[in-house]
C-alpha positions as a Markdown table, in Angstrom:
| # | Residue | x | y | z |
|---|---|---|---|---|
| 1 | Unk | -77.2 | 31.3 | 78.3 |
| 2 | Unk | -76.8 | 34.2 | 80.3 |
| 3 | Unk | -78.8 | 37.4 | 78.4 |
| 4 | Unk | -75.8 | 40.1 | 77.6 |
| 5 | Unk | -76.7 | 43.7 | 79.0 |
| 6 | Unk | -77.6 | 45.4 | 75.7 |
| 7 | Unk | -79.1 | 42.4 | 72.8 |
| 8 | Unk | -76.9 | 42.2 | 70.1 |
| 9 | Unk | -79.7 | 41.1 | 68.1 |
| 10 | Unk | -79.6 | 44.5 | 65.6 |
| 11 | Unk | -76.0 | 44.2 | 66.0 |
| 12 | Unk | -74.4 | 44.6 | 62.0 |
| 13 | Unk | -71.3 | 44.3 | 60.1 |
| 14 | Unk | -70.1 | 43.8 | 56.5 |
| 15 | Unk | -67.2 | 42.4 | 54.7 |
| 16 | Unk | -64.2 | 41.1 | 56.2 |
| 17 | Unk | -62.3 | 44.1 | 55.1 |
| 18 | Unk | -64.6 | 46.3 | 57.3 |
| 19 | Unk | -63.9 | 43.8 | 59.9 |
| 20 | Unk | -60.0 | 43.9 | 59.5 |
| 21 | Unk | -60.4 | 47.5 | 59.5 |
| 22 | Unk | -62.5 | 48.0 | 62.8 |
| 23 | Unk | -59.7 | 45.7 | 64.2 |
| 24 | Unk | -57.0 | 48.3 | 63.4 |
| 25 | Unk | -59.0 | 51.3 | 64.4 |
| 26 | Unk | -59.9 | 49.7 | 68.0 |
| 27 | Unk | -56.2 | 48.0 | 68.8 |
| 28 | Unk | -54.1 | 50.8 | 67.6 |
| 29 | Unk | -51.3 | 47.3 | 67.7 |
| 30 | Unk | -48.6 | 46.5 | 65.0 |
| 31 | Unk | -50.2 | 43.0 | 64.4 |
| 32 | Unk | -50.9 | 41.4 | 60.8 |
| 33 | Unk | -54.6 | 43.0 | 60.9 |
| 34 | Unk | -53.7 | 46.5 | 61.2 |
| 35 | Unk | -50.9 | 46.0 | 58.6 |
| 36 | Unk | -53.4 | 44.5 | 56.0 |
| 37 | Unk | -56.4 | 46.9 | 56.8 |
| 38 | Unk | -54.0 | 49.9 | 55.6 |
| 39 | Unk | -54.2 | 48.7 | 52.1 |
| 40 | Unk | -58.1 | 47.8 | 52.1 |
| 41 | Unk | -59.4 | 49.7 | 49.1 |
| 42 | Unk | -63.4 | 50.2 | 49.6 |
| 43 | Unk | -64.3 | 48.2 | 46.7 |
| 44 | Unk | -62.9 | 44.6 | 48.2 |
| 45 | Unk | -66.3 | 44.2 | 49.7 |
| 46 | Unk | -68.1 | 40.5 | 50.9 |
| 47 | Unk | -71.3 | 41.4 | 52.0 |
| 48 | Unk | -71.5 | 38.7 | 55.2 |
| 49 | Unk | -74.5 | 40.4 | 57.0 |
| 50 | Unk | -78.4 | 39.9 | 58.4 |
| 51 | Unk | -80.7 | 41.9 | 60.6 |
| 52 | Unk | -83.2 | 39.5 | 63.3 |
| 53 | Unk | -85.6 | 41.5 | 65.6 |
| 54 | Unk | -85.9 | 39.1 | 68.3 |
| 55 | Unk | -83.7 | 35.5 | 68.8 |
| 56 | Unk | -85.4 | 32.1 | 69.1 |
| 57 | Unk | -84.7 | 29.8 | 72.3 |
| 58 | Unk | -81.4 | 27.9 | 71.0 |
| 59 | Unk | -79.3 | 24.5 | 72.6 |
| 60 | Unk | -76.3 | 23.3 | 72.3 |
| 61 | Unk | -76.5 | 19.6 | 70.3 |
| 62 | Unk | -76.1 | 16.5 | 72.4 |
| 63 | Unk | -72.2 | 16.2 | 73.7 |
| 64 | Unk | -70.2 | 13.8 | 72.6 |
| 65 | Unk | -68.6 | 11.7 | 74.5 |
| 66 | Unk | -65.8 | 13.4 | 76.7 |
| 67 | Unk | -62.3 | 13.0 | 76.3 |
| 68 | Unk | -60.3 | 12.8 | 79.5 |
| 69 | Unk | -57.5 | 14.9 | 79.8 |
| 70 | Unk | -54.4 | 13.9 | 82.2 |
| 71 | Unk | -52.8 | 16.8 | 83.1 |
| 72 | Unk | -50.7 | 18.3 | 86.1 |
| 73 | Unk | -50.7 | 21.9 | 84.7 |
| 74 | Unk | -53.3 | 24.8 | 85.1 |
| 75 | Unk | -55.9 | 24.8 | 82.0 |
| 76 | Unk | -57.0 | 27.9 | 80.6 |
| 77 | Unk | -60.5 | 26.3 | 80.4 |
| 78 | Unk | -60.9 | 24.9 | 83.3 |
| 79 | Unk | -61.3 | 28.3 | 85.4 |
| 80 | Unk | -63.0 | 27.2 | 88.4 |
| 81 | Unk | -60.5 | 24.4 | 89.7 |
| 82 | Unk | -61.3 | 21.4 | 91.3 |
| 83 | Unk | -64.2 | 23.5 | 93.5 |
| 84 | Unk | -66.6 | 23.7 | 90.5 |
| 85 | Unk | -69.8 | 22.2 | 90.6 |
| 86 | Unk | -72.2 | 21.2 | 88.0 |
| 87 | Unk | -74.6 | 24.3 | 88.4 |
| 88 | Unk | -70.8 | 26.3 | 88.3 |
| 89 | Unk | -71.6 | 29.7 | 86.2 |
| 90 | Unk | -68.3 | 30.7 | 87.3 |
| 91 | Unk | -66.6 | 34.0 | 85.5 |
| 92 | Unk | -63.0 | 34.3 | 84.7 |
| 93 | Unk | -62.0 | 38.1 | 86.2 |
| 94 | Unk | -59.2 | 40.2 | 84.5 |
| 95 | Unk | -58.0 | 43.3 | 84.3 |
| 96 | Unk | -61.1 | 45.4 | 82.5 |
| 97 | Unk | -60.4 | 46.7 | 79.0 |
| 98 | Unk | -60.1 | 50.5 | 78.9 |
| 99 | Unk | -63.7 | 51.8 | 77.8 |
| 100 | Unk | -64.4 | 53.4 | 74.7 |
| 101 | Unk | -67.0 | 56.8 | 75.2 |
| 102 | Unk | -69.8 | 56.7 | 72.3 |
| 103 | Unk | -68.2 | 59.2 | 70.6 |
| 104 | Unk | -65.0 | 58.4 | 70.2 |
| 105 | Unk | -66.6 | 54.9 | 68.9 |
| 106 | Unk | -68.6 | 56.9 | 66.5 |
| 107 | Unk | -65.9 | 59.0 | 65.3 |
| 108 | Unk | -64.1 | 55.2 | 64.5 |
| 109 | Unk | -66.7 | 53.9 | 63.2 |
| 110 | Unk | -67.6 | 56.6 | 60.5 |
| 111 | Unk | -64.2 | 55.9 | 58.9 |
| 112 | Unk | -65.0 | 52.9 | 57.8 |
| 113 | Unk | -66.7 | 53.3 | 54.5 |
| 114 | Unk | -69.8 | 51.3 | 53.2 |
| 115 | Unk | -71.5 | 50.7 | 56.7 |
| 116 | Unk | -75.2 | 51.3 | 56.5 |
| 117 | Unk | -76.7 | 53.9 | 59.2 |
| 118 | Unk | -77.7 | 50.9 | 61.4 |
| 119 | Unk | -74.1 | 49.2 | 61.1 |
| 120 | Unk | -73.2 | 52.4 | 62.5 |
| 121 | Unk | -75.2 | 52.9 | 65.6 |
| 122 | Unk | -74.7 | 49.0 | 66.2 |
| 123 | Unk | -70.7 | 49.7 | 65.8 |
| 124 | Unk | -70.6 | 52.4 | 68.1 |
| 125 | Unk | -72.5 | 50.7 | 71.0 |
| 126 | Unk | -70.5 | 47.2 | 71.2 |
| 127 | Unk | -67.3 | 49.1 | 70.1 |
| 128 | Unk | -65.8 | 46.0 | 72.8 |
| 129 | Unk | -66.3 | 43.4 | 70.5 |
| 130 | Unk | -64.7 | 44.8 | 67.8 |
| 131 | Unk | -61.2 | 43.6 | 68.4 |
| 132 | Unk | -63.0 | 40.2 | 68.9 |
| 133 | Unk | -64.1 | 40.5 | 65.6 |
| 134 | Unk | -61.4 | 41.4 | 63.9 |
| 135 | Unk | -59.2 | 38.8 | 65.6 |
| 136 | Unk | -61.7 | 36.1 | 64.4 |
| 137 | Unk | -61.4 | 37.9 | 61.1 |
| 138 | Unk | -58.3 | 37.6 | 60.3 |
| 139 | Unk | -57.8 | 34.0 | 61.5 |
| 140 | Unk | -60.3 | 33.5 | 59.4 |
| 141 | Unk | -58.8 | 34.9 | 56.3 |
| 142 | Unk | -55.3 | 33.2 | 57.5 |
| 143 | Unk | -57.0 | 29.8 | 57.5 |
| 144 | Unk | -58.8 | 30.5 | 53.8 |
| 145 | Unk | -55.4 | 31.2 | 52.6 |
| 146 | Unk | -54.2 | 27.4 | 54.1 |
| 147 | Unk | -56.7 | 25.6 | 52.8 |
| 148 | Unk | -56.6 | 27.3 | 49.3 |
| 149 | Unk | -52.8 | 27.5 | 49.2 |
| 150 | Unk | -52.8 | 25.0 | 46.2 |
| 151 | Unk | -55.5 | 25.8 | 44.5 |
| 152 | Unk | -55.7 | 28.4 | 41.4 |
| 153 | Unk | -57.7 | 30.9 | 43.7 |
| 154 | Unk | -55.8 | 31.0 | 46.8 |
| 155 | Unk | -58.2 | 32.9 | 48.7 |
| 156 | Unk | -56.1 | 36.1 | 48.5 |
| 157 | Unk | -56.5 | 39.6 | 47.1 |
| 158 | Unk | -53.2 | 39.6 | 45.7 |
| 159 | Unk | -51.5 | 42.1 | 48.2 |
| 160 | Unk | -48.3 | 40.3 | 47.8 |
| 161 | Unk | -48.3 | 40.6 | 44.1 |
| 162 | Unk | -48.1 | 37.0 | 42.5 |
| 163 | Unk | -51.1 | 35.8 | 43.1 |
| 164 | Unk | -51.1 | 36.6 | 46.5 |
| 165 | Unk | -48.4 | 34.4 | 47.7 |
| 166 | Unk | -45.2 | 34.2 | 48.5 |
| 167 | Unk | -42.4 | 31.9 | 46.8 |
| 168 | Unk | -43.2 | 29.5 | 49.1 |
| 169 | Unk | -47.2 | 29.6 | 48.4 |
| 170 | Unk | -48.0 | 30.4 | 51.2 |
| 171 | Unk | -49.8 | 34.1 | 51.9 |
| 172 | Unk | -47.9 | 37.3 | 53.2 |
| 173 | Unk | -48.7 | 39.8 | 56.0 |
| 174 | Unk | -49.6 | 42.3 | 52.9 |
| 175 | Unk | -52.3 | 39.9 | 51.7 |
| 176 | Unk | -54.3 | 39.0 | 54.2 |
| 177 | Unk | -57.4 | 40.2 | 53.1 |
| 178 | Unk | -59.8 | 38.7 | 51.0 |
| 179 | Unk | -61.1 | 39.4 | 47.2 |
| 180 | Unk | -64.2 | 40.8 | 46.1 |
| 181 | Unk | -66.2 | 38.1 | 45.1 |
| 182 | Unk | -68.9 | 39.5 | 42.8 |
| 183 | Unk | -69.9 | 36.1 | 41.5 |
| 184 | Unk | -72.0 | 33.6 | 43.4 |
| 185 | Unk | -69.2 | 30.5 | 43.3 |
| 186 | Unk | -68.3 | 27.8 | 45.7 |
| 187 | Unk | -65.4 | 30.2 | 46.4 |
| 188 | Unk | -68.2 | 33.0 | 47.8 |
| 189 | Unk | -69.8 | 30.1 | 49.9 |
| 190 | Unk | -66.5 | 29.0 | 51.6 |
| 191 | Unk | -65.6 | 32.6 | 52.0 |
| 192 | Unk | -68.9 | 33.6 | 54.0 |
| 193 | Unk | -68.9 | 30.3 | 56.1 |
| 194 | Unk | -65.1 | 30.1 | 57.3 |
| 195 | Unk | -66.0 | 34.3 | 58.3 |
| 196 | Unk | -69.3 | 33.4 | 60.2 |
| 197 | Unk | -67.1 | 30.6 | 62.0 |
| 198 | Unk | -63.4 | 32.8 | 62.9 |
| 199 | Unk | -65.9 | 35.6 | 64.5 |
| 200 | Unk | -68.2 | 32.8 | 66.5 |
| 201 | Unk | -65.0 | 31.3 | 67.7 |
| 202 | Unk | -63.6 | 34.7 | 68.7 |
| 203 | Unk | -66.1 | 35.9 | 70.5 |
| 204 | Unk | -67.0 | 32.7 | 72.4 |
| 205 | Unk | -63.1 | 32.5 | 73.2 |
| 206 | Unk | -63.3 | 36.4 | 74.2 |
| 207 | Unk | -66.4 | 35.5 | 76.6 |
| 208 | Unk | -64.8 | 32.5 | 78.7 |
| 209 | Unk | -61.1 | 35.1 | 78.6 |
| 210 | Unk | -63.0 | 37.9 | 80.6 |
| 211 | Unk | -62.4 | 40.1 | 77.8 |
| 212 | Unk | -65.9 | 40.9 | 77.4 |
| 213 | Unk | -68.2 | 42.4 | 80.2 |
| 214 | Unk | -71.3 | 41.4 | 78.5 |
| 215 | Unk | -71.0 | 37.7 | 79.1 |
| 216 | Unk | -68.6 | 35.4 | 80.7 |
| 217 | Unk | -68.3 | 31.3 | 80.9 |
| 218 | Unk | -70.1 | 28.9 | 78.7 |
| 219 | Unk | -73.6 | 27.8 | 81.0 |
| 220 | Unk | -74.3 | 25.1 | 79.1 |
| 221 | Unk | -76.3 | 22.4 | 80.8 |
| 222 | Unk | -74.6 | 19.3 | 81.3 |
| 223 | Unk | -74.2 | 16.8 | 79.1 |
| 224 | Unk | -76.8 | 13.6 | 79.6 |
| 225 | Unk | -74.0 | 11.4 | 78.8 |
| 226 | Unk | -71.3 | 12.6 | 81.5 |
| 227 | Unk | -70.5 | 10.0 | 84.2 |
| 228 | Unk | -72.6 | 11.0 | 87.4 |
| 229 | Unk | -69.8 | 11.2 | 89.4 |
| 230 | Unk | -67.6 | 14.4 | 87.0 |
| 231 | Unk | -68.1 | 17.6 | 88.0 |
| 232 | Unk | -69.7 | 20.0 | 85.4 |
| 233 | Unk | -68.1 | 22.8 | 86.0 |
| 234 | Unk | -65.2 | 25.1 | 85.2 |
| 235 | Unk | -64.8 | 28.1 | 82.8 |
| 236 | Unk | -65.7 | 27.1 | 79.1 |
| 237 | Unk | -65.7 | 28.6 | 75.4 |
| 238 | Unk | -68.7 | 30.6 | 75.4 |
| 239 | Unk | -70.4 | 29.1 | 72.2 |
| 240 | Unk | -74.1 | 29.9 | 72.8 |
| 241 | Unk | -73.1 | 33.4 | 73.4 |
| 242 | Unk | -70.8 | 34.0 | 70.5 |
| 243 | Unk | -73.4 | 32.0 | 67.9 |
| 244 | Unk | -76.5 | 34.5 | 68.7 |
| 245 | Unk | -74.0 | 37.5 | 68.7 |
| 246 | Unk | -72.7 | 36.3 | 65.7 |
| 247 | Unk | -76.1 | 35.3 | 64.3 |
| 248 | Unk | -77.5 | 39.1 | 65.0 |
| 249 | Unk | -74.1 | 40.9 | 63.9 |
| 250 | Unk | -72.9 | 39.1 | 60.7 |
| 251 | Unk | -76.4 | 38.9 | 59.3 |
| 252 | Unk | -77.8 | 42.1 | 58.9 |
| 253 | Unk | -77.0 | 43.7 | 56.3 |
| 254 | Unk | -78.5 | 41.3 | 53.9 |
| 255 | Unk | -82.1 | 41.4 | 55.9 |
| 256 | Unk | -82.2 | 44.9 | 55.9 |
| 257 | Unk | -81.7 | 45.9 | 52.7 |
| 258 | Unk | -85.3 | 45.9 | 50.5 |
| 259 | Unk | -84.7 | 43.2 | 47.6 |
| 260 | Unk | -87.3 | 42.0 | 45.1 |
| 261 | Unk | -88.6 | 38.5 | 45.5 |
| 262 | Unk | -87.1 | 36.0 | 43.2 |
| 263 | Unk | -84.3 | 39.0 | 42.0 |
| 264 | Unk | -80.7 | 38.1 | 41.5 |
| 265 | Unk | -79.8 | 40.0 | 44.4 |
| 266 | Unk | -81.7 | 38.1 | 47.1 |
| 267 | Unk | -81.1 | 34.9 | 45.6 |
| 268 | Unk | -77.3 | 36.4 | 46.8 |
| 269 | Unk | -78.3 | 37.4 | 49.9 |
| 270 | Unk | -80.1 | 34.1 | 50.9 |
| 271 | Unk | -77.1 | 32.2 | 49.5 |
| 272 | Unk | -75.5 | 34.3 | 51.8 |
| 273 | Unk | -77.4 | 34.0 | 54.7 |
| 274 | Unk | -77.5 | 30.5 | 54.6 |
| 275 | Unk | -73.8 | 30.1 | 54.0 |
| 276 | Unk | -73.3 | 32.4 | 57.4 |
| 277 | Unk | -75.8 | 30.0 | 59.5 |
| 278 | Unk | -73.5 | 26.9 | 58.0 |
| 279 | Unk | -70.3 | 28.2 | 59.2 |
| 280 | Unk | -71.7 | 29.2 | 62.6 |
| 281 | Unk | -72.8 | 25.4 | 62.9 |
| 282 | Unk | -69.2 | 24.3 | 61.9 |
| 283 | Unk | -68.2 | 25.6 | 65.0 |
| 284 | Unk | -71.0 | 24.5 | 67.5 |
| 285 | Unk | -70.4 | 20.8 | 65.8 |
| 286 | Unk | -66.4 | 20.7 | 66.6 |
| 287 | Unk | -66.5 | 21.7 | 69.8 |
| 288 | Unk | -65.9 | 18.8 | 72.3 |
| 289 | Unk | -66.0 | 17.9 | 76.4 |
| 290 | Unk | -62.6 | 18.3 | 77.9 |
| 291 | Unk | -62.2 | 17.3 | 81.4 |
| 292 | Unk | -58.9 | 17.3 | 83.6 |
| 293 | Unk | -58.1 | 14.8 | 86.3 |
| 294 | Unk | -57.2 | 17.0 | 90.1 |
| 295 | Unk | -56.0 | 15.2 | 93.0 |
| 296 | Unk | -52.3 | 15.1 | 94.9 |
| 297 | Unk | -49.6 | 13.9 | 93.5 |
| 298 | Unk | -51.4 | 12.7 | 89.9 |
| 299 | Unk | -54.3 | 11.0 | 91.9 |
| 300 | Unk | -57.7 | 11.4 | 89.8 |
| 301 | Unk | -59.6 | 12.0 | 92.9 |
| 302 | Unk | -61.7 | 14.7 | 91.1 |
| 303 | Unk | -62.8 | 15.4 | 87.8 |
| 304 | Unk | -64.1 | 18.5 | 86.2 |
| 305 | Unk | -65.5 | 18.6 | 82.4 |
| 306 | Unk | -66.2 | 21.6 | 80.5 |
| 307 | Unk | -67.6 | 22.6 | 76.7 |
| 308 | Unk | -64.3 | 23.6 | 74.8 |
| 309 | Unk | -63.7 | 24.6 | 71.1 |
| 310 | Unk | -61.6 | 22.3 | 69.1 |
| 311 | Unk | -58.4 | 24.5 | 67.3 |
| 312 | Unk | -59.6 | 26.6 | 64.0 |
| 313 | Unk | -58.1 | 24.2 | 61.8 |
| 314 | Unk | -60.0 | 21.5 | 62.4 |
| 315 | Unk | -63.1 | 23.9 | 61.6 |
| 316 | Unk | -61.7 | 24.6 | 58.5 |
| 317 | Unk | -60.9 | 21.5 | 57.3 |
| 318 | Unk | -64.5 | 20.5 | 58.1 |
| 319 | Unk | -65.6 | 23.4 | 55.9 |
| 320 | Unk | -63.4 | 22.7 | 53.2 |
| 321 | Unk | -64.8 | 18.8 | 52.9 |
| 322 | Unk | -68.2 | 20.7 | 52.7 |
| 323 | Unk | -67.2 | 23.1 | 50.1 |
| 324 | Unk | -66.3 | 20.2 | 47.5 |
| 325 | Unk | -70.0 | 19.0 | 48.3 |
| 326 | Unk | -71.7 | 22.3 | 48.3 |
| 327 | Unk | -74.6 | 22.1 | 46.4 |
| 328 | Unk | -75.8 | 24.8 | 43.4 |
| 329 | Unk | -79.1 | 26.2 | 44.0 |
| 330 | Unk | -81.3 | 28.9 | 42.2 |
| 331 | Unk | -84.0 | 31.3 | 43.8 |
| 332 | Unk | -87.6 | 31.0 | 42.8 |
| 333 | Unk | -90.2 | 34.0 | 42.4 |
| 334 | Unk | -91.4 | 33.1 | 45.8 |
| 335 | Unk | -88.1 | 33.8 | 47.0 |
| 336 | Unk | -86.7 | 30.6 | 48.4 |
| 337 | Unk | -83.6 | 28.8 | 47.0 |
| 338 | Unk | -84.2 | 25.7 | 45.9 |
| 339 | Unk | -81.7 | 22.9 | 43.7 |
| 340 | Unk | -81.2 | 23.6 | 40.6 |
| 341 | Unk | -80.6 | 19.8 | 39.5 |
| 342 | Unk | -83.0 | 17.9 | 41.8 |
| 343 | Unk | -82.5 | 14.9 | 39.8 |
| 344 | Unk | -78.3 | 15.2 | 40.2 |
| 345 | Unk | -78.5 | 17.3 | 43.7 |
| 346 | Unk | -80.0 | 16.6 | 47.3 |
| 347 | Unk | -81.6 | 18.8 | 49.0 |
| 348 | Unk | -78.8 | 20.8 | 51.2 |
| 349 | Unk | -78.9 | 20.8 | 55.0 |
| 350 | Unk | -78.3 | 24.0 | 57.2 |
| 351 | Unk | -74.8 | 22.2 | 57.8 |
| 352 | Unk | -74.1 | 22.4 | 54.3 |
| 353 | Unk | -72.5 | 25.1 | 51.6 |
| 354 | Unk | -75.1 | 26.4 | 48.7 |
| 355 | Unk | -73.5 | 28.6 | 45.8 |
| 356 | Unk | -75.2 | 30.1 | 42.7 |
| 357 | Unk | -72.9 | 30.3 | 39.7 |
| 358 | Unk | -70.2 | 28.3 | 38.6 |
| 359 | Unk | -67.0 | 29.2 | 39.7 |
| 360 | Unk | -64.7 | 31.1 | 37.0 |
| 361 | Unk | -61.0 | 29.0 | 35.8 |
| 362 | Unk | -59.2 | 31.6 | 38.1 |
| 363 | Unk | -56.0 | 31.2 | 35.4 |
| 364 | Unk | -56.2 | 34.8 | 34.7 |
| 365 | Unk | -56.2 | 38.3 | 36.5 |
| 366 | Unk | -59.7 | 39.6 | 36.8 |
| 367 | Unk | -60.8 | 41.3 | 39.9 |
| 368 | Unk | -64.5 | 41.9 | 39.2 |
| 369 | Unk | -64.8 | 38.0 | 39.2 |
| 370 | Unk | -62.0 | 37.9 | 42.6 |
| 371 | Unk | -59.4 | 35.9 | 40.1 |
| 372 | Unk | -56.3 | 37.1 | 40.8 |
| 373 | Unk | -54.7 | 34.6 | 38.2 |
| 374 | Unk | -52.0 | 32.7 | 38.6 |
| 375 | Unk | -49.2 | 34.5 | 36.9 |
| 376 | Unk | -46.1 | 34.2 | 39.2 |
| 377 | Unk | -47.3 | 31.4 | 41.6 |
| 378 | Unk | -45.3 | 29.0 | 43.0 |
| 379 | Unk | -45.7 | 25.7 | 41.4 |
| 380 | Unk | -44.8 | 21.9 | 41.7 |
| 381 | Unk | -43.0 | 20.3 | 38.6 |
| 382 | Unk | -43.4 | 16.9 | 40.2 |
| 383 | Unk | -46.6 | 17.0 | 41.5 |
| 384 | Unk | -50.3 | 15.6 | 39.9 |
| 385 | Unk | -52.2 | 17.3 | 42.2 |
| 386 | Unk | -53.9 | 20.7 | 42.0 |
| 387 | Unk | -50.7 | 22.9 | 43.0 |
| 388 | Unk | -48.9 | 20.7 | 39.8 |
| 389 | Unk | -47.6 | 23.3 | 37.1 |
| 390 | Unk | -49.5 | 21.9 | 34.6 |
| 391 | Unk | -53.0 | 22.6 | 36.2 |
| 392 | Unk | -51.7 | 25.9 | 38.7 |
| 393 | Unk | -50.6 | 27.5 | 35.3 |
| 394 | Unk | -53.5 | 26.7 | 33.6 |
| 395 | Unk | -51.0 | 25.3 | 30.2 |
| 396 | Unk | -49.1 | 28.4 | 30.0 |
| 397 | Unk | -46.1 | 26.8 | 30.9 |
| 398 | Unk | -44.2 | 27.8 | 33.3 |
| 399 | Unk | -40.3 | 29.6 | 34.4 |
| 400 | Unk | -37.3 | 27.9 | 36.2 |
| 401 | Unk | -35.1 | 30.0 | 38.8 |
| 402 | Unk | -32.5 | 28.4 | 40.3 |
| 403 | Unk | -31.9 | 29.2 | 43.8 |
| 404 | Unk | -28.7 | 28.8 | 46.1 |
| 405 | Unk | -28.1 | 29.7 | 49.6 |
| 406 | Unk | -26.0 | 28.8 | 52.3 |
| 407 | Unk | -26.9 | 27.4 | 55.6 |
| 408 | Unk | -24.7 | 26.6 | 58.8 |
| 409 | Unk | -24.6 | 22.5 | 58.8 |
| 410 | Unk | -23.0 | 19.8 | 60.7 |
| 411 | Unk | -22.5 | 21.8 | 63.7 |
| 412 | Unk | -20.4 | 20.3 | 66.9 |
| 413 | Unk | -20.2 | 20.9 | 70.1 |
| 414 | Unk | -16.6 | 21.2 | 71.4 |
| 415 | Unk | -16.3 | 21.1 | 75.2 |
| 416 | Unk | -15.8 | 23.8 | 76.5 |
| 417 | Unk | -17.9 | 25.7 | 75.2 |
| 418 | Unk | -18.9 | 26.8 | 71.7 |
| 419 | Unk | -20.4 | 24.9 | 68.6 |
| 420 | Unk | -18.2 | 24.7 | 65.1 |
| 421 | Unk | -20.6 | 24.3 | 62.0 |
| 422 | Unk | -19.4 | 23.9 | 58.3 |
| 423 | Unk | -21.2 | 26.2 | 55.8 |
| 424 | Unk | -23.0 | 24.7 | 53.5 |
| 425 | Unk | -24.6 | 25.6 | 50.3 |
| 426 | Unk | -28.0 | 23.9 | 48.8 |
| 427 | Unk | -29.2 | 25.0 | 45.4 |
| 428 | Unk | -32.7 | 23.9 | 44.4 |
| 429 | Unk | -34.7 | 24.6 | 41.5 |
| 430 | Unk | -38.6 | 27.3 | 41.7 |
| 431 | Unk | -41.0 | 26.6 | 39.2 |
| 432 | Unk | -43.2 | 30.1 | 38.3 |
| 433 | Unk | -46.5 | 30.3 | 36.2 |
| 434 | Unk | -45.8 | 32.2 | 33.2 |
């Protein structure tokens, strides 16, 4: 890996609120983040930090196998073109992003409340990954809100009102931000590792797009199992990069801060810290070996492989599987978490989720737990699964509304030229928790 200019080793952050919010102070851009990080209150906080002096030699694992890719069209991955070679450290060069001076970045940064006085240094010298971070950040929260969608807690703050959803289920520009989740749950673990992973596969993505000036494309060595004839080569997703950034800036705040050995609150901040190192891995593990065939007229005269990140949904689906197997754990007075139910439990892995405390019903509104309840959610009347009315509503019953609009239908083309369509009308039943 090429060594970035200044070590983000110290570098800190906090909650994905703070996140979301450095993203709308730095872009100054009508997007979805800068929308939601107007109605961050200060107490929606998920501490998500950890603070390393000095990082340890890290690899990439073994490769899979590569999956060949036919295509005539220009990759955004491949960079280099059919010229690369396998010692290719190649950099993708774009138009440079307008610097920030130190203190305008400091005058930013103070804004953002609950950042602790080495957040702040750290946030005003890499103010140029910040709209990395908050990009990752909120497809982060985006993807938590998918894989939740059914579920009583549906990964939202409740924004939207309803639960945090819209009629449909499915989360609204004004909720995408995440609870404060003061207990320990499964809910905390998902939360911490799906983070980790949307800022890892931001800022490797950032690298390999030029956007950053401290690193460029990925320089990891090639893969043992690569045919000897494929080039190794071209511009890919800077992963080492973006894991020891990540590793040094999502981390620190829970190694800074002086806890008591065996105390509730590092038994929370190692739960944390291990949930952070689980969703980093999430990443490294999906990516894949994409190579592209060049040569005139479709020939495969030359092939050129590259380390690639799979799409965020795939990530999150991983980390959801590992969130129904995450594994309750305590912390000892020597101040290492071990399972609480050896007999019942295996030991966890660093791929895997950890939580604390049992996770709360969720079926009613209370926000020092992150429950939003379920009062006004969308749910199925048919369904036996977890979105069915009779678990979403937790047996309070639930309200019908029904629902009629009018579409255009059966539409025709009639030469020449316009299209006639009947209107048509569908009414459909909503089912509502009480």
């Amino acid at each position: 890996m090429k060594p970035p200019r200044r070590s983000p080793a110290r570098f800190g952050s906090c909650c994905i609120c703070w996140l979301l919010t450095m993203f709308s102070c730095f872009t100054m851009r009508g997007t979805v983040a800068s929308q939601a990080a107007a109605r961050l209150s200060p107490g929606s906080w998920i501490n998500i930090a950890h603070h390393v002096d000095n990082f340890s030699s890290w690899s990439l694992p073994p490769a899979v196998t590569p999956s060949l890719t036919l295509s005539n069209k220009d990759d955004a991955g491949e960079g280099a073109g059919a010229g690369a070679s396998s010692s290719s450290t190649s950099r993708v060069h774009s138009t440079p992003l307008p610097r920030i001076s130190l203190e305008d970045s400091a005058a930013v940064c103070a804004r953002v409340p609950g950042l602790s006085f080495g957040q702040l240094r750290q946030c005003s010298l890499f103010a140029d990954h910040m709209t990395s971070v908050g990009r990752g950040a909120t497809d982060s929260i985006l993807e938590c809100q998918h894989q939740f969608r059914h579920d009583r807690w549906n990964c939202s703050s409740g924004g939207g009102g309803g639960g945090g959803s819209g009629a449909g289920g499915s989360p609204s520009a004004a909720s995408v931000q995440l609870p404060a989740l003061h207990v320990g749950s499964r809910e905390a673990a998902f939360t911490h590792a799906i983070a980790t992973a949307g800022v890892v596969y931001a800022v490797a993505r950032s690298c390999k797009d030029g956007s950053l000036p401290s690193c460029g494309c990925s320089r990891t060595a090639r893969p043992k199992d690569l045919k000897r004839d494929w080039l190794w080569g071209g511009c890919g997703d800077n992963l080492e990069y973006g894991y020891k950034f990540t590793q040094g800036f999502v981390d620190v705040r829970e190694r800074e801060r002086p806890l008591k050995k065996g105390s509730k609150d590092q038994g929370r901040a190692l739960m944390n810290l291990h949930n952070n190192e689980a969703g980093r891995r999430a990443v490294i593990r999906a990516s894949r070996v994409t190579c592209k065939c060049h040569g005139v007229s479709g020939s495969c005269s030359m092939i050129t492989c590259w380390q690639q990140l799979t799409p965020f949904r795939e990530i999150g689906e991983f980390l959801r599987d590992k969130y129904e197997t995450a594994t309750e754990v305590r912390v000892t007075k020597r101040g290492k978490l071990t399972v609480r139910s050896p007999r019942y439990s295996q030991r966890p892995t660093v791929n895997d989720l950890v939580y604390l405390e049992e996770s709360p019903n969720y079926c009613v509104r209370d926000p020092a737990l992150g429950s939003m309840g379920t009062q006004g959610r969308t749910c199925n009347r048919t369904s036996r699964g977890l979105d069915s009315c009779h678990v979403l509503c937790c047996g309070r019953g639930y309200n019908t509304l029904r629902v009629t609009r009018s579409y255009r239908c059966d539409c025709k083309f009639h030469w020449c030229c316009h299209v006639q369509c009947r209107q048509c009308t569908e009414t459909r039943e909503i089912h509502t928790c009480k």
